[in-house]
C-alpha positions in Angstrom: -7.4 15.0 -6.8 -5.8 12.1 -8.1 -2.3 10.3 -6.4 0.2 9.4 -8.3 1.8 5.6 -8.0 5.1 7.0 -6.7 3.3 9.0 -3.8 1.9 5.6 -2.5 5.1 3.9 -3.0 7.1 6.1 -1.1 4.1 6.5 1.7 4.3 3.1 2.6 8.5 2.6 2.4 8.4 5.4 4.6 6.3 3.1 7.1 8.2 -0.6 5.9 11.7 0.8 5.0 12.0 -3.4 4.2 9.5 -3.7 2.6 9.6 -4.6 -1.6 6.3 -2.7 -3.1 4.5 -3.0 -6.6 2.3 -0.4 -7.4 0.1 -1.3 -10.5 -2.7 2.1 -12.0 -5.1 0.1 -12.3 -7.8 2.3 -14.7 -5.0 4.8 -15.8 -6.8 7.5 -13.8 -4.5 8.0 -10.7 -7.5 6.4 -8.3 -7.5 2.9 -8.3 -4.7 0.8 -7.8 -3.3 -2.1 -6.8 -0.5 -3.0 -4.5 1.8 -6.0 -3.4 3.8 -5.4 0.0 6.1 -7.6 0.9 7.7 -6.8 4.3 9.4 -9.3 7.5 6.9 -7.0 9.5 4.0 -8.9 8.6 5.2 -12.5 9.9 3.1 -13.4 12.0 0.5 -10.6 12.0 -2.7 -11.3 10.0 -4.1 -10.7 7.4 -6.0 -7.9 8.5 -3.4 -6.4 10.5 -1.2 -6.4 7.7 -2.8 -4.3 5.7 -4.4 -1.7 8.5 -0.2 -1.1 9.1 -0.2 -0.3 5.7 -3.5 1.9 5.5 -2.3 3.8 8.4 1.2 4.5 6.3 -1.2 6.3 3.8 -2.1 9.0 6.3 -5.7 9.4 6.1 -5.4 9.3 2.1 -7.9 6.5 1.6 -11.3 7.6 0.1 -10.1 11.0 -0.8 -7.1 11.2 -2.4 -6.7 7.7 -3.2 -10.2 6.1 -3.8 -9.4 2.6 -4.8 -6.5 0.2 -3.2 -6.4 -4.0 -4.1 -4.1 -5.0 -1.5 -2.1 -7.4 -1.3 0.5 -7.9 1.9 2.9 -10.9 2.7 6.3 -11.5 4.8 8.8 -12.4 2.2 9.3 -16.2 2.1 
C-alpha cells in the first residue's frame, strides 16, 4: 500500500509544527520519496538525531507503507 506525499507532509508537521517540508515522488509510485525538513528543532542536534525525530513522526510507516525516504533535515539559517 502505497503513501501519498501529502500523508508524509502532514505526519511530520504534526511532529515540527515549524518546520518548512518538500516532499518530492521520487519514481511516481507512491514509495520512494525524498524529503527536505527544515525546522529550529534541529539546531544543534545531529545529523542523525535529526532525522530519527523525524522517522519517529512517521509512526512506524517506514518499510511498509513508505518503502523509500532521501532525507534531508536542517535548522533554518
Amino acid at each position: 500500500m502505497a503513501m501519498a506525499a501529502n500523508e508524509i507532509e502532514a505526519l511530520i508537521k504534526a511532529a515540527l509544527p515549524d518546520a518548512k517540508i518538500t516532499v518530492e515522488d521520487l519514481a511516481g509510485d507512491g514509495d520512494h520519496y525524498a524529503a527536505n525538513v527544515v525546522s529550529e528543532q534541529f539546531r544543534g542536534l545531529s545529523r542523525v538525531r535529526q532525522h530519527q525525530i523525524v522517522y519517529a513522526a512517521l509512526r512506524g510507516r517506514m518499510g511498509g507503507e513508505l518503502h523509500a525516504l532521501a532525507l534531508q533535515t536542517s535548522a533554518p539559517e
